[in-house]
C-alpha positions as CSV (number, residue, x, y, z in Angstrom):
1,X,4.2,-1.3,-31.9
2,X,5.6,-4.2,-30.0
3,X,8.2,-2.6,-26.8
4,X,11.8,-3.6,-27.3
5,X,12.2,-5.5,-24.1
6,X,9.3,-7.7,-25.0
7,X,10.4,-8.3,-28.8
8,X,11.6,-10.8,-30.6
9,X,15.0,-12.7,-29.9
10,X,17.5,-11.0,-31.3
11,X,18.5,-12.1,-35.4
12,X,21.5,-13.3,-34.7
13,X,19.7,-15.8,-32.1
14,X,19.4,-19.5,-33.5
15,X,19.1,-22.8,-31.8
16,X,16.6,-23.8,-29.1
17,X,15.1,-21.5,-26.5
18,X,15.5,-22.1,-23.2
19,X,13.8,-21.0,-19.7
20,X,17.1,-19.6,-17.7
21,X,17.5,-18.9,-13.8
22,X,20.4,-17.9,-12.0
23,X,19.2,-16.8,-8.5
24,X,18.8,-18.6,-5.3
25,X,15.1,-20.3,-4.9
26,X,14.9,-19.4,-1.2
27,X,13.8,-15.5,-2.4
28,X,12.9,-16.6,-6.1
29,X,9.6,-19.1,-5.3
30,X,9.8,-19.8,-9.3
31,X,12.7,-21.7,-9.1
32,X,12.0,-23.7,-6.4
33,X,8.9,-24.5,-7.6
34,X,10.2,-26.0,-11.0
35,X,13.5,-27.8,-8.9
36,X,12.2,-28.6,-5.5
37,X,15.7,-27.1,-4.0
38,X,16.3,-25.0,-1.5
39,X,19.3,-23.0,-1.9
40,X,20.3,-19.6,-0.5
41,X,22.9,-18.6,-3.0
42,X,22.5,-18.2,-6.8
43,X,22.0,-21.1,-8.9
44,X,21.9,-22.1,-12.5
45,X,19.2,-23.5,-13.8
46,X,17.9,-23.9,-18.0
47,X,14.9,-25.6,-18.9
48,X,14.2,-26.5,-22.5
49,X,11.6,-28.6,-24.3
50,X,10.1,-28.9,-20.7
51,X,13.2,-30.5,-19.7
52,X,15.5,-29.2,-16.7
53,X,18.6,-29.1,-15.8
54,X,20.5,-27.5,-12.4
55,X,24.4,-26.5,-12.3
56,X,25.2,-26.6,-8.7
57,X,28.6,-25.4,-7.2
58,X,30.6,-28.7,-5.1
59,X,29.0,-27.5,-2.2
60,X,25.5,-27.9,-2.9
61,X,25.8,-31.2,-5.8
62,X,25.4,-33.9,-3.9
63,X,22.5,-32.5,-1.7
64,X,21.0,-31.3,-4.7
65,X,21.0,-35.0,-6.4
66,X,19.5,-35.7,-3.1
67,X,17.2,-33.4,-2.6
68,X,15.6,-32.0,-5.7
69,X,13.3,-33.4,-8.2
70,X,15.6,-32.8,-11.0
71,X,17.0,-36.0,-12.7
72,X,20.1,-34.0,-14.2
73,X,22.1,-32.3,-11.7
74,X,25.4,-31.3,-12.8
75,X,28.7,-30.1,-11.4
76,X,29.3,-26.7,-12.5
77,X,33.3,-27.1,-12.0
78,X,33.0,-29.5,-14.8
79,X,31.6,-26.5,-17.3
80,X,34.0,-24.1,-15.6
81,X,37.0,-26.4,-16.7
82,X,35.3,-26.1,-20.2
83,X,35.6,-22.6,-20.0
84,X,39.4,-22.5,-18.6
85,X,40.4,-24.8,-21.7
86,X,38.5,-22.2,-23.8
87,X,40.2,-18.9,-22.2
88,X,43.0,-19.8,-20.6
89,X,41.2,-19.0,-17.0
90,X,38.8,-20.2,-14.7
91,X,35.3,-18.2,-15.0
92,X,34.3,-16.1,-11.7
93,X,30.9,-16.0,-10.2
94,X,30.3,-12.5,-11.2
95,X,27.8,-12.2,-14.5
96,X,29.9,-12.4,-17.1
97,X,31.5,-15.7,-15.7
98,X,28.2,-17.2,-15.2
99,X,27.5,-16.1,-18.8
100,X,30.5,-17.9,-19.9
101,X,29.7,-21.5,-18.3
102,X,25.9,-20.6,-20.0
103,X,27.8,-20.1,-23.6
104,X,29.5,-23.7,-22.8
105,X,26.3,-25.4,-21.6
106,X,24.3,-23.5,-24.8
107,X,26.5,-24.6,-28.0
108,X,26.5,-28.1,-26.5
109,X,22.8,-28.5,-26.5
110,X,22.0,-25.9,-29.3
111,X,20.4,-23.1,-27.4
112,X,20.6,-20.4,-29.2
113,X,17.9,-17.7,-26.9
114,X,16.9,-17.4,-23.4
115,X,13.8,-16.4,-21.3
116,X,14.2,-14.9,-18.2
117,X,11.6,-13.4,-15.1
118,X,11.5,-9.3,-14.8
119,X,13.2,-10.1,-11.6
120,X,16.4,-11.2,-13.5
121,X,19.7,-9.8,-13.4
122,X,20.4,-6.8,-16.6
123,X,24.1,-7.7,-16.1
124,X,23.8,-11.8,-17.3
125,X,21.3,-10.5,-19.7
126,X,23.7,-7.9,-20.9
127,X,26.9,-10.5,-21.2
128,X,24.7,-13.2,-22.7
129,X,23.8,-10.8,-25.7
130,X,27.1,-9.7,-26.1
131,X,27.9,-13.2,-26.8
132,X,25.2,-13.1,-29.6
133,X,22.0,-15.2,-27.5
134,X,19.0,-14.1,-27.5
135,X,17.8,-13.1,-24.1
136,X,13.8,-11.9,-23.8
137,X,11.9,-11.4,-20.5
138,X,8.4,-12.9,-19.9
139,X,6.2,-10.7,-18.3
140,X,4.7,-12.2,-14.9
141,X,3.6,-15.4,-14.0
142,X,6.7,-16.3,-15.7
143,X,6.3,-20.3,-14.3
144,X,2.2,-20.4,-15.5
145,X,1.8,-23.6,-13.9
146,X,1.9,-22.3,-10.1
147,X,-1.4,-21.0,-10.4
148,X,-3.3,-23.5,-10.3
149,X,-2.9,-25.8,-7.0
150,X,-2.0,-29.5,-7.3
151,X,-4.2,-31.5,-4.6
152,X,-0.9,-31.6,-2.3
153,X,0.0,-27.8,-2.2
154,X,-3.7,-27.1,-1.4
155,X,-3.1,-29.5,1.6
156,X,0.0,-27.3,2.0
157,X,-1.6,-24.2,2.2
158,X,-4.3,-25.4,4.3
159,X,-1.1,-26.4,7.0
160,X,0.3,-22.8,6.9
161,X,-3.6,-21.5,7.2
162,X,-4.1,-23.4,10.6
163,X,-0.3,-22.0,11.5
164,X,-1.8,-18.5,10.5
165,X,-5.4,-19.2,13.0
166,X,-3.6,-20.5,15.6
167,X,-1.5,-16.9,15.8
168,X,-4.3,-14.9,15.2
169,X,-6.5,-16.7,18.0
170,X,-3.1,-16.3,20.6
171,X,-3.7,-12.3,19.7
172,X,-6.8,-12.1,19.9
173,X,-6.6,-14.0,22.9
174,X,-3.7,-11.2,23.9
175,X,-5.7,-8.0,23.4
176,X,-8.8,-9.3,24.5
177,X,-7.4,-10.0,28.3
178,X,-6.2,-7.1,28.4
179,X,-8.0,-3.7,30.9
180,X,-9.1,0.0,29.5
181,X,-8.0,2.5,31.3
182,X,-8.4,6.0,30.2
183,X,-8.8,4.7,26.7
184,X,-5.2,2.8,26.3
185,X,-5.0,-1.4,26.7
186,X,-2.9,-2.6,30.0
187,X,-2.0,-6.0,30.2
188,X,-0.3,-7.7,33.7
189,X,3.3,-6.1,32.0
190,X,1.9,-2.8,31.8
191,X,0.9,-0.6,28.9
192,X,-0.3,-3.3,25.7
193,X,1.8,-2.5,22.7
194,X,1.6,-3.5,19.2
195,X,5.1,-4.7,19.3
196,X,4.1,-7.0,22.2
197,X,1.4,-8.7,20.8
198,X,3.7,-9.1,17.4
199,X,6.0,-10.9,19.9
200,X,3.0,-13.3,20.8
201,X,2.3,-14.0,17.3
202,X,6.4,-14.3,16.3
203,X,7.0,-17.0,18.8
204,X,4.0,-19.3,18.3
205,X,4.7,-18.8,14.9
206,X,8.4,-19.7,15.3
207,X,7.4,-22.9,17.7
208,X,5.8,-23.9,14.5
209,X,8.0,-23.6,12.4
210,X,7.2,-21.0,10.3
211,X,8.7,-17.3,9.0
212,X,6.1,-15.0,10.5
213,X,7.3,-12.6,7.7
214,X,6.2,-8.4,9.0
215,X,2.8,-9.0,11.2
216,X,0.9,-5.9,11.2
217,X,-1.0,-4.9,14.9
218,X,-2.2,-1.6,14.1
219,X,-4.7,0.7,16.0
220,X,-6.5,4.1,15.7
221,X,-4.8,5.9,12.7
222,X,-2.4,3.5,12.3
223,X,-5.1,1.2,11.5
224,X,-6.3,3.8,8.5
225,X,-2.8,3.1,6.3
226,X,-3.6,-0.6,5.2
227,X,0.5,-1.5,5.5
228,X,1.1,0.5,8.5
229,X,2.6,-2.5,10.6
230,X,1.8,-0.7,14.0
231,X,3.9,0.7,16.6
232,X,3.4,1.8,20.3
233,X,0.3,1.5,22.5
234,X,-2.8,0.2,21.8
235,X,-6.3,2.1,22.3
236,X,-9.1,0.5,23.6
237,X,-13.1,1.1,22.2
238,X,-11.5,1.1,18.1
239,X,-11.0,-1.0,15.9
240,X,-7.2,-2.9,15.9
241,X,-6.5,-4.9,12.7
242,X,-4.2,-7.9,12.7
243,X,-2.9,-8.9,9.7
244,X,-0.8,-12.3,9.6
245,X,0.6,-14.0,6.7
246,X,3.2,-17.0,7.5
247,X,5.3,-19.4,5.4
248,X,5.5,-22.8,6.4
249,X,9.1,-23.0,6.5
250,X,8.6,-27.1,6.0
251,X,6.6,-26.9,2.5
252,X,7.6,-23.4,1.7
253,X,3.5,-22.3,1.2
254,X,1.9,-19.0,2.9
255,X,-1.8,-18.7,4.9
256,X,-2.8,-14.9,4.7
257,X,-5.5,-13.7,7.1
258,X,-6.7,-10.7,8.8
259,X,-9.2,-9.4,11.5
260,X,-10.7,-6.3,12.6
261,X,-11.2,-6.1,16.6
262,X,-12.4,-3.9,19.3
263,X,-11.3,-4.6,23.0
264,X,-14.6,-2.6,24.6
265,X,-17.2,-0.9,22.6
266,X,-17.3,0.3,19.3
267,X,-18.8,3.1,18.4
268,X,-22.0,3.0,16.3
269,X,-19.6,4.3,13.3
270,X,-17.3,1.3,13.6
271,X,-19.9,-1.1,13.9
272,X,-21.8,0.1,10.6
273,X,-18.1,0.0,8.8
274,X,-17.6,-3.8,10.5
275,X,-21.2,-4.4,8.9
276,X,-20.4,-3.4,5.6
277,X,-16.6,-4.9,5.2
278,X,-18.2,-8.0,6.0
279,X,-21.5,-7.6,3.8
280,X,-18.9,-6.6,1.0
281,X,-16.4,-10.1,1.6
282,X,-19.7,-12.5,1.5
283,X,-20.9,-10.4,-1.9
284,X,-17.0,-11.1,-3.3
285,X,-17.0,-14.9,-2.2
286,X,-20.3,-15.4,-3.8
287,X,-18.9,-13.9,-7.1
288,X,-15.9,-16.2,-7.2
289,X,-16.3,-19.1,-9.5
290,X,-14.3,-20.6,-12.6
291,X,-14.4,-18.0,-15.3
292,X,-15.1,-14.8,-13.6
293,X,-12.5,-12.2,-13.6
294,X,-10.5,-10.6,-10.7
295,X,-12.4,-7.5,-11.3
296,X,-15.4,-8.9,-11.3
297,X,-15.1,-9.9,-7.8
298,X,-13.4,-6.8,-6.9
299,X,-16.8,-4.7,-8.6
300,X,-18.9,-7.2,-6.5
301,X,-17.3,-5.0,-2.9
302,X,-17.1,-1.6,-4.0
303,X,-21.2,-2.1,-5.1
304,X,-22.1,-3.4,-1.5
305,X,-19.7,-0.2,-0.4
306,X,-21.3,2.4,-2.7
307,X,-24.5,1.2,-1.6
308,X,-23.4,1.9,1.9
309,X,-22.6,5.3,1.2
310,X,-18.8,4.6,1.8
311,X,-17.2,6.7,-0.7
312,X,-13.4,6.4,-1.9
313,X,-11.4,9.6,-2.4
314,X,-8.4,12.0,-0.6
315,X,-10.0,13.4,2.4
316,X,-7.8,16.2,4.1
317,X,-4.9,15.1,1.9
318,X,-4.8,10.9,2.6
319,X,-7.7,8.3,1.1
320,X,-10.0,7.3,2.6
321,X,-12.8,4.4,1.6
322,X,-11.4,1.1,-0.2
323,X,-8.6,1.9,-2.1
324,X,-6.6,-1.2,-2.4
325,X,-7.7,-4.3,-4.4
326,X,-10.0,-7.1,-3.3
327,X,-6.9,-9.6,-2.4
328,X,-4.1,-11.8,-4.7
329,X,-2.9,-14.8,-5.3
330,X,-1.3,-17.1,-2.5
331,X,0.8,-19.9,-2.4
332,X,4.4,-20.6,-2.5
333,X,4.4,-16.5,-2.5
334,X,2.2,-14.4,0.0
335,X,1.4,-12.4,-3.1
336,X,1.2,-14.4,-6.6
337,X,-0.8,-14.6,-9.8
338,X,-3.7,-14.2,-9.9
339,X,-4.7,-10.5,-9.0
340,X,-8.3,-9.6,-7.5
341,X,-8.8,-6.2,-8.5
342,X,-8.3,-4.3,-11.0
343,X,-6.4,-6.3,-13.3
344,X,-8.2,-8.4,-15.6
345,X,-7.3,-12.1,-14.7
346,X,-9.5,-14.9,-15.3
347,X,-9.9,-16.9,-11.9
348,X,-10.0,-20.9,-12.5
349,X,-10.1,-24.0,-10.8
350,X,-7.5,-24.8,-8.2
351,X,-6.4,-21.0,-7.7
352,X,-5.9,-20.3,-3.9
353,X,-7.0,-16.5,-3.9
354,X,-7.6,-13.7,-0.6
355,X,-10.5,-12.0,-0.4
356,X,-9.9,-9.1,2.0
357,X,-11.9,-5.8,1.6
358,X,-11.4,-3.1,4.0
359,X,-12.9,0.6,4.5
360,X,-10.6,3.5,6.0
361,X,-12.0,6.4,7.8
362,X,-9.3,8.5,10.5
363,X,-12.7,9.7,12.3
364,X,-13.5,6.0,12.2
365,X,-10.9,3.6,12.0
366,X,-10.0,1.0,9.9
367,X,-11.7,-2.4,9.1
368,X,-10.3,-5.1,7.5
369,X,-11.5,-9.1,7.3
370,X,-9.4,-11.5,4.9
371,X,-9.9,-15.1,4.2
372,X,-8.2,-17.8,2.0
373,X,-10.6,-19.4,-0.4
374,X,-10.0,-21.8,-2.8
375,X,-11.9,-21.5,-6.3
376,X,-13.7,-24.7,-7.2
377,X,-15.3,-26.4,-10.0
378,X,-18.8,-25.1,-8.8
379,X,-17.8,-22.2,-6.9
380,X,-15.4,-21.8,-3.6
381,X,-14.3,-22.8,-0.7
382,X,-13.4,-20.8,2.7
383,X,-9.9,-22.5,3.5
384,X,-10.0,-20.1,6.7
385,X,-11.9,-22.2,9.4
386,X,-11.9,-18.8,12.5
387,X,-14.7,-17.1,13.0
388,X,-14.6,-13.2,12.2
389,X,-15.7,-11.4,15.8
390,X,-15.5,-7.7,16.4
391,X,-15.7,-6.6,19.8
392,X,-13.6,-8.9,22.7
């Protein structure tokens, strides 16, 4: 039986359907995507018949006839006086005002239904079918056409990738200057931290001009919870991962990339587990190619880790092993369509993808390597350019 949220328009719906936003594109990477415009506030935006119009406020028209790649920018005072002619009142910016300028801007081009992202707000939804539309959402990717990269975001991504190496070399760099003593990092400043070496990454990061987003530096147990950002002072002879994922703040794209080090020597343990993350990231990037499936890829890493022995499971009441998916979609979003794991999506030319397997152990440590590859017409390509090292 078909769910009620995903059904048909509503009966009473007639008219054209159109592709509605009303958000700000600076958190909804959809809209800017379609528009080009970078706006902190909500905006209105409908597309129909693969046409698209914005409604901007008088602050943002004229930059937005400037700036965006829409040919039809509109002032959205000139649908509010429509609605004060109709009501006797000007409409607010609260939902059901916003629903009223939509009503005006609906009837004049016979819209009759809307689509709308899961992300959107229940209130519009609400007023706009109490006005008798049609509102449906579209389950994710709601804008299809991201997925696959046009020549100039691939160029895009590659800039934020290089942002997201030259961070990761600079802590590397950081951690592997640093001294052991009685198992704990020192640096010149004293005791090494993870917040330290986050501020390292932050401000080369921010001299590039990009949104560093949350970095993760995390150590010893810390290291064994994949989104553990990290906290406190760093132990020598295990494994640290350091996880950095960017957005360029000048094209809006993200690099994503991780490494696994150890300042001193890892034990034998660690060493196997560095061994086998990386056996199991070659045996995922061979398996990429047009046509297979997320899950193929992901299948292609927990083989080379059953092989290992590396088993996945709660141990002492946390998991342990790989218990996370093989990587995601990147792009305008640090994680976007398509998935690499268990969901079933079909990988195709010009998707940007992360391939980052990783094994957990407490006794151990945690291991993770990440790169950024691009699926090809033959295959894939590593977009990441660093070499993967383990002990510094």
């Amino acid at each position: 039986m078909t769910s009620p949220l995903t059904s048909a328009l509503t009966s009473s719906a007639t008219g054209r359907t159109a592709r509605l936003f009303w958000t700000d594109s600076e958190r909804d990477a959809d809209l800017f995507y379609l528009t080009g415009f970078l706006a902190g506030d909500p905006i209105l935006f409908l597309e129909t018949d693969g046409v698209g119009e914005l409604f901007l406020n008088d602050l943002e028209v004229d930059r937005g006839r400037k700036q965006s790649r829409i040919e039809a920018v509109h002032r959205l005072a000139e649908i509010g006086d429509l609605v004060k002619e109709r009501t006797g009142s000007r409409p607010g910016r609260g939902a059901n005002g916003i629903a009223l300028c939509i009503r005006e801007i609906a009837e004049q081009r016979d819209i009759g239904s809307f689509e709308v992202s899961e992300h959107s707000s229940v209130a519009l939804a609400d007023c706009l079918r109490g006005m008798g539309f049609g509102v449906r959402w579209r389950p994710a990717p709601f804008v299809p056409e991201r997925a696959c990269k046009r020549p100039d975001e691939i160029e895009a991504i590659r800039g934020a990738i290089r942002h997201t190496e030259a961070a990761m070399q600079a802590a590397i760099d950081r951690i592997a200057a640093s001294e052991i003593r009685d198992g704990m990092l020192y640096d010149a400043d004293g005791p090494l931290t993870s917040e330290s070496v986050k501020r390292t990454v932050n401000g080369l990061l921010a001299e590039r001009n990009c949104d560093p987003h949350e970095v993760i530096v995390a150590g010893g147990i810390q290291a064994c919870d994949p989104h553990d950002r990290g906290t406190g002072h760093l132990p020598g002879n295990v494994p640290i991962i350091l996880d950095i994922f960017p957005r360029d703040k000048a094209t809006r794209y993200c690099g994503d990339m991780t490494r696994t080090v150890v300042r001193g020597k890892a034990t034998d343990e660690a060493k196997r587990l560095f061994a086998a993350v990386a056996e199991s990231k070659a045996a995922a990037e061979a398996a990429v190619r047009p046509g297979a499936s997320g899950q193929d890829v992901h299948a292609a890493v927990k083989k080379v880790f059953e092989a290992h022995g590396y088993e996945t499971g709660q141990r002492d009441g946390r998991m342990v092993g790989f218990f996370h998916g093989t990587g995601h979609g990147l792009g305008l979003d640090v994680h976007e369509y398509p998935g690499v794991g268990a969901a079933a999506h079909q990988l195709e030319a010009g998707h940007v993808i992360t391939i980052e397997p990783g094994l957990y152990y407490p006794d151990i440590g945690g291991v993770r390597i990440e790169d950024d590859i691009l699926v090809t017409e033959d295959g894939f390509e590593n977009l990441c350019t660093m070499e993967t090292v383990f002990e510094i």
